[in-house]
N, C-alpha and C positions, 0 to 999 in steps of 0.2 A: 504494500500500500504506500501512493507516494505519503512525503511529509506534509504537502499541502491541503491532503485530504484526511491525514488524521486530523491537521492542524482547524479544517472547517467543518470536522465532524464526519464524512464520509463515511460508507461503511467501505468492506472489502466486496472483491470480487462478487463473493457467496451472498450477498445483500442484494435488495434490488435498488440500489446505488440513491436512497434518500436521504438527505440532508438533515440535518440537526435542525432546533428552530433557529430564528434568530438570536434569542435571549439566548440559548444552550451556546450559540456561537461565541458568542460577545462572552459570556462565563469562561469559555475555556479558553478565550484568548485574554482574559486579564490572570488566569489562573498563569498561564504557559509567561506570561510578562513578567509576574511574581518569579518563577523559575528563576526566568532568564537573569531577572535582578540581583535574587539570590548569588544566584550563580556569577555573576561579575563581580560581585564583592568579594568572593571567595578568592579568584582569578586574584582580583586587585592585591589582594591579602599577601596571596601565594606572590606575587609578583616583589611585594616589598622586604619580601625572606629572602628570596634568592638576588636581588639585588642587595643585599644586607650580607649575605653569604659572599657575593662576588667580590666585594668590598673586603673583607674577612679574609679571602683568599687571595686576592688581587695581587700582592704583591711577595706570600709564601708559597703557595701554590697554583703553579701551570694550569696542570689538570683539571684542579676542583675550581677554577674561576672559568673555564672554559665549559666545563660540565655546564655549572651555574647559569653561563648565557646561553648555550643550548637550550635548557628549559624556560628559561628568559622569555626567551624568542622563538617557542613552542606553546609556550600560555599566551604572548600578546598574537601569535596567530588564532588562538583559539579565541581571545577578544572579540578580533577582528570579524568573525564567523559569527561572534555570538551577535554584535551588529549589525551585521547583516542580517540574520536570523529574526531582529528588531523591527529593522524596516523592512522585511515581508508581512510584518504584522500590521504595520501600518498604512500596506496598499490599502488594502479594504473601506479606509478610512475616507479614499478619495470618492467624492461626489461625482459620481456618473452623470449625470444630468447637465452636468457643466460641460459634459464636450461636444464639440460641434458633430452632425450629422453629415454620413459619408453620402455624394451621389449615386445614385441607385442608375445614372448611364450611363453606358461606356463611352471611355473619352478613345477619341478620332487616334487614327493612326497617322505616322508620321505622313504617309502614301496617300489618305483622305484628307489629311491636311492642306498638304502642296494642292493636290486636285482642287480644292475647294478654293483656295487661292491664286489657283488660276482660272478660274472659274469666274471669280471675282472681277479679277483683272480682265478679264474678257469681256465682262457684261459692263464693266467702267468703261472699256474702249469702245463697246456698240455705243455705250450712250454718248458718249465722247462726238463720235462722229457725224452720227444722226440730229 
C-alpha cells in the first residue's frame, strides 16, 4: 500500500478502495504531525550528542569524530525526509477552487496554424484588391 494512501486512509488492494471520512482524515493527519514533531525533536536531541561527541573527539580521536559526522549527517538527512514528509501533509491544504480551468479544445497544430494564417493573408489580399 502506497504511503499516500495509508497516509488518506485508503484501504489495500483487498478493500473496495473507500476512503476514510473527512474528519477521520484530518484526525490522522494531525495524529501523523504529532509523530512527525515528536520525532524531530528526538533527531534535534540526537543531533546535539553527536555534535557534543564530535567536539569531544575532534581533536583525540580520528575515528570517533569521523564516526560522529557520519551519523551527523545521517540524522540531518533523515530531517531533511522528515520535511518533506511535512509538506506532503500540507498539499491537501491547498484550495482547489483557486485554480484556473483547463480548455476542454484542442489547441491548433503548428500545420493548422500556418494554414490559417495564410488563409488570412489571402483573404486580407482579396480585400486588398477589390
Amino acid at each position: 500500500m502506497s504511503s499516500l494512501g495509508k497516509l488518506f486512509g485508503f484501504k489495500g488492494k483487498g478493500s473496495k478502495g473507500v476512503a476514510a471520512s473527512p474528519q477521520e482524515a484530518i484526525q490522522k493527519l494531525r495524529e501523523t504531525e504529532g509523530i512527525l514533531v515528536k520525532k524531530q525533536e528526538f533527531l534535534e536531541q540526537k543531533i546535539q550528542q553527536e555534535l557534543q561527541s564530535a567536539r569531544k573527539h575532534g581533536t583525540k580521536n580520528k575515528r570517533g569524530t569521523e564516526q560522529a559526522c557520519d551519523e551527523l549527517l545521517a540524522e540531518l538527512e533523515e530531517m531533511e525526509q522528515e520535511d518533506l514528509e511535512k509538506d506532503l501533509l500540507n498539499v491537501g491544504d491547498e484550495n482547489v477552487a483557486d485554480l484556473p480551468s483547463v480548455p476542454g479544445t484542442k489547441l491548433p497544430s503548428a500545420r493548422e496554424a500556418k494554414a490559417a494564417e495564410e488563409d488570412e493573408d489571402l483573404r486580407q489580399l482579396e480585400s486588398w484588391i477589390s
